[in-house]
C-alpha positions in Angstrom: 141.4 22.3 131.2 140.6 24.8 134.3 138.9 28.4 134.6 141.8 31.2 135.1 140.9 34.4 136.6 141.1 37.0 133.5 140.2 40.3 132.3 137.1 40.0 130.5 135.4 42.4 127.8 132.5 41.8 126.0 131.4 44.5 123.2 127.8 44.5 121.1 126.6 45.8 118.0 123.7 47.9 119.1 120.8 47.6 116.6 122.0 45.0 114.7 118.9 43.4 113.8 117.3 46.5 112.1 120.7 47.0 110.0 120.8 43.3 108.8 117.0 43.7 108.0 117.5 46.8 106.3 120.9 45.7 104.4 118.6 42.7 103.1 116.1 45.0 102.0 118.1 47.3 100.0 117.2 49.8 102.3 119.9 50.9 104.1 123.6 50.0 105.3 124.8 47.3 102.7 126.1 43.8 103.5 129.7 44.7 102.7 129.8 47.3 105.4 128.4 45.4 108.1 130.7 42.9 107.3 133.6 45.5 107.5 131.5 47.1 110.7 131.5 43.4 112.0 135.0 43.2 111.8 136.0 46.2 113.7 135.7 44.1 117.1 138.5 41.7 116.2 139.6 39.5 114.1 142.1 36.2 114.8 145.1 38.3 113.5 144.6 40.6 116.4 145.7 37.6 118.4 148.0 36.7 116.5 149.6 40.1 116.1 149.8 40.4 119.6 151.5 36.4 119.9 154.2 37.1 117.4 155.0 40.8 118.7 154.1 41.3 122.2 151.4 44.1 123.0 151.4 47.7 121.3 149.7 49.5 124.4 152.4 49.8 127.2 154.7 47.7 125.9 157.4 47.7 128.5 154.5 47.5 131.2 154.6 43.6 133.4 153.3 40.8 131.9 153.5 37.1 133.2 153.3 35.9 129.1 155.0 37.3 125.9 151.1 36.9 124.3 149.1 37.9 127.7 146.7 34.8 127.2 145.4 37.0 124.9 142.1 35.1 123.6 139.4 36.8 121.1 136.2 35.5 119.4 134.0 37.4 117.5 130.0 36.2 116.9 128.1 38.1 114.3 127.8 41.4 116.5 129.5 41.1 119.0 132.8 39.8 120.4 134.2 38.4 123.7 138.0 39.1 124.7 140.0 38.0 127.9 143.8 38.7 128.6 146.1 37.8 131.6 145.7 39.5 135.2 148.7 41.8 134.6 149.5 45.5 134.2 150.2 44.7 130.3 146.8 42.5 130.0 144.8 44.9 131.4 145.5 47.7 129.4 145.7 45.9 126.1 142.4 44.6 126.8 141.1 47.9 127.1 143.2 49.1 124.2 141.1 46.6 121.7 137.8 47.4 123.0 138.4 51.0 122.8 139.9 50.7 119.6 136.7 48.9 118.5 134.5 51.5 119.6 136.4 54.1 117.9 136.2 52.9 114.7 132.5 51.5 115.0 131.8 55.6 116.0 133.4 56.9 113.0 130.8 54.5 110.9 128.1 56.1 113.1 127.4 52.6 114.8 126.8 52.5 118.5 127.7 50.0 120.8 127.6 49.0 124.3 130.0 46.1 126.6 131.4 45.5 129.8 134.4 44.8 130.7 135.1 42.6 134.2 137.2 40.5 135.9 136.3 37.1 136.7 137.0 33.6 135.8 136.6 32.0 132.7 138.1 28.8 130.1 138.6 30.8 126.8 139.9 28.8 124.0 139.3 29.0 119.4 136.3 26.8 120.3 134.8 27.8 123.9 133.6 30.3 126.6 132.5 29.0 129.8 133.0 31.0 132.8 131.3 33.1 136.0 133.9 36.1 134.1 132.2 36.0 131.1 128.6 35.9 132.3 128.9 38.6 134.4 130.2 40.7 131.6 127.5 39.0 129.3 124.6 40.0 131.8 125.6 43.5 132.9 126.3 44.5 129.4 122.4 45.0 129.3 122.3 46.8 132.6 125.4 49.5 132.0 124.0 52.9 132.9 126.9 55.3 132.5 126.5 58.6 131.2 122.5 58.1 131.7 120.3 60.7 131.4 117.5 59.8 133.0 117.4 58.0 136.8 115.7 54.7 135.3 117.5 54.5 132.5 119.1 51.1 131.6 121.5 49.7 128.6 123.0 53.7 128.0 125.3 52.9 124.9 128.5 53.2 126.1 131.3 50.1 127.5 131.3 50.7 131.2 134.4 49.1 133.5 133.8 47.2 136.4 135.1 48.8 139.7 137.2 45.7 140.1 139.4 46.4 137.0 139.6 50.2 137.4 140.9 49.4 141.1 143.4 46.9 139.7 144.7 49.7 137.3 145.2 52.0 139.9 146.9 49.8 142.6 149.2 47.4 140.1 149.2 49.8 137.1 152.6 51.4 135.6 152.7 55.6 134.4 151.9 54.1 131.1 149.1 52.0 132.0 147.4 54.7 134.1 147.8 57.4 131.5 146.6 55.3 128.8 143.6 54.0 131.1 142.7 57.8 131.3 143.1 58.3 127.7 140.5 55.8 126.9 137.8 56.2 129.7 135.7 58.9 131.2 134.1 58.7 134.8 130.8 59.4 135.6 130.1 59.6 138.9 131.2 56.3 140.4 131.1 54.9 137.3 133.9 55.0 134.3 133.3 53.8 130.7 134.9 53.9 127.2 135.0 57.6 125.4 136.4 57.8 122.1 134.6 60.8 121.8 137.2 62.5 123.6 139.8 61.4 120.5 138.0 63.9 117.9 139.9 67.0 118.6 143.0 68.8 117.3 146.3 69.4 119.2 148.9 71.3 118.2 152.0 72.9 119.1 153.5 76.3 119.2 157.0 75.2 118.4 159.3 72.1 119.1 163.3 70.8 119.1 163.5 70.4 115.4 162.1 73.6 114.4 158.3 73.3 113.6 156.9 76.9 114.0 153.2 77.7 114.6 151.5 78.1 111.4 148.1 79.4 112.5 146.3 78.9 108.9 147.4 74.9 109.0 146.1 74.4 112.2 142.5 76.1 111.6 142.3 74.2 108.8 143.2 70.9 110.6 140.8 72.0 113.4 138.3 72.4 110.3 138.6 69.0 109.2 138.2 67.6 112.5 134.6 69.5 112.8 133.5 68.1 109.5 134.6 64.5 111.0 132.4 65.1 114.1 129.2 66.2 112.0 129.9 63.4 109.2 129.8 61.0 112.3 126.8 62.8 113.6 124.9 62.2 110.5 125.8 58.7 110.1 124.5 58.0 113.4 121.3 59.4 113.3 121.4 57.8 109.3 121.6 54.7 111.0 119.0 55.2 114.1 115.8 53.2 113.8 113.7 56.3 113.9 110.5 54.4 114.9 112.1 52.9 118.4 111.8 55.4 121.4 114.7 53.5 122.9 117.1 53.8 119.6 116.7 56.9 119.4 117.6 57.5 122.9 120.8 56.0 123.0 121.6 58.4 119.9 120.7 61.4 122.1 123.9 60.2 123.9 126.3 59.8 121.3 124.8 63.1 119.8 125.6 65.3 122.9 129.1 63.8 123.2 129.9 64.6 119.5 128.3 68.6 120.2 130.4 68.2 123.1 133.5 68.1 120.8 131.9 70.8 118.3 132.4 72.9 121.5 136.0 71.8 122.0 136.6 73.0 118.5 135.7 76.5 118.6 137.8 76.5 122.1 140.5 75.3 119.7 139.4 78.4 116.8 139.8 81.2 119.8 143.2 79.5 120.8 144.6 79.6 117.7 143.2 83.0 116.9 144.9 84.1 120.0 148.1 82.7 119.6 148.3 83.9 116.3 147.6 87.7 117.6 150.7 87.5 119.9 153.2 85.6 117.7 152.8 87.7 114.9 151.9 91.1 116.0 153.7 93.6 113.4 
């Protein structure tokens, strides 16, 4: 038994108390979907996923084990996960949190974490650890993306300097342009942005043929607008309208998802203007 420097996230359920009180009741989100929401932060066959066929983020990337200590264990709302100091254990780490977010947004459920680096003794049964306080305590404190120059617990997974500077210095191609994929900086600060996945991509034309079809891709781009306000209504659905503060960290996840209505009418006026020059008569 011995604390071993890790990477350390730790991810909440953001107005979890409301939505068990409320699925009680009758009144809102049922008990089978927070069980499913509940889930989305990990479950023992993401470890053991991971220990029978090596990570899915970066797989080539340096590891020191096949499994990267990967350890996860989930409590009601929220969930605790440490992986190996290594280019490989970083990123997958950041991979499942991400991946958690992501799928918590599309249910229109908010969360906030942190993820650190810091020592800690992480086994099925227990978490004891400096690592995992630190990412316990400043969960409540993250602040990225704020709005306001007082404001506290902004609903987002912020990254502690220590791990983005380990990413930068001991971090492959892959890791680095996966890292990017999944974060956003603010400032001095970077954090988890899914947001940033609800968009459509396309191409004009590729090696085996594909040619643009510009009636496919507005509809695709379509779809992707109706996800964003779907996902906009289930958060504010799910907002406890008579808390200032809940409704505040909505504000956030609202302006992100407009954000992305933006991107797709910059997508509508690129495909509008490809389709003028690749099929003029």
């Amino acid at each position: 038994m011995e604390f071993i420097e890790k990477f350390i996230g730790f991810v909440d359920i953001l107005g979890w108390k409301k939505k068990v009180e409320a699925a009680e009741s009758g009144a809102g989100i049922s008990l089978a979907e927070l069980v499913v929401a509940a889930k989305e932060l990990g479950t023992p066959e993401d470890r053991t996923r991971i220990e029978r066929h090596g990570p899915s983020t970066c797989p080539n990337s340096a590891r020191i084990r096949p499994d990267l200590d990967f350890r996860l264990t989930r409590v009601s709302d929220c969930v605790v996960v440490s992986s190996e100091i290594s280019p490989a254990g970083v990123i997958n780490l950041v991979s499942h949190c991400w991946g958690a977010t992501m799928a918590l947004l599309t249910k229109g459920i908010m969360c906030r974490g942190y993820i650190t680096r810091g020592r800690i003794y992480h086994t099925e049964a227990d978490i004891i650890g400096t690592g995992y306080q630190e990412a316990l305590d400043k969960e409540h404190e993250v602040t990225a993306f704020k709005r306001e120059a007082d404001e506290r617990g902004t609903p987002f997974v912020e990254i502690d300097q220590s791990v983005c500077d380990y990413v930068q210095e001991h971090g492959d191609p892959c890791v680095k342009e996966m890292f990017s994929r999944f974060t956003k900086q603010d400032g001095g600060l970077t954090a988890l942005f899914p947001f940033q996945r609800l968009n459509h991509s396309f191409i004009v034309c590729d090696y085996r043929g594909y040619r643009f079809d510009p009636h496919k891709e507005r509809q695709a781009n379509e779809n992707v607008r109706a996800m964003i306000e779907k996902t906009k209504e289930r958060v504010m659905a799910l907002v406890d309208q008579s808390k200032s503060d809940a409704k505040r960290k909505a504000e956030h996840y609202i302006a992100a998802l407009n954000a992305q209505l933006e991107v797709c009418k910059e997508t509508d006026e690129i495909i509008k203007s490809l389709s003028g020059l690749l099929f003029k008569d």
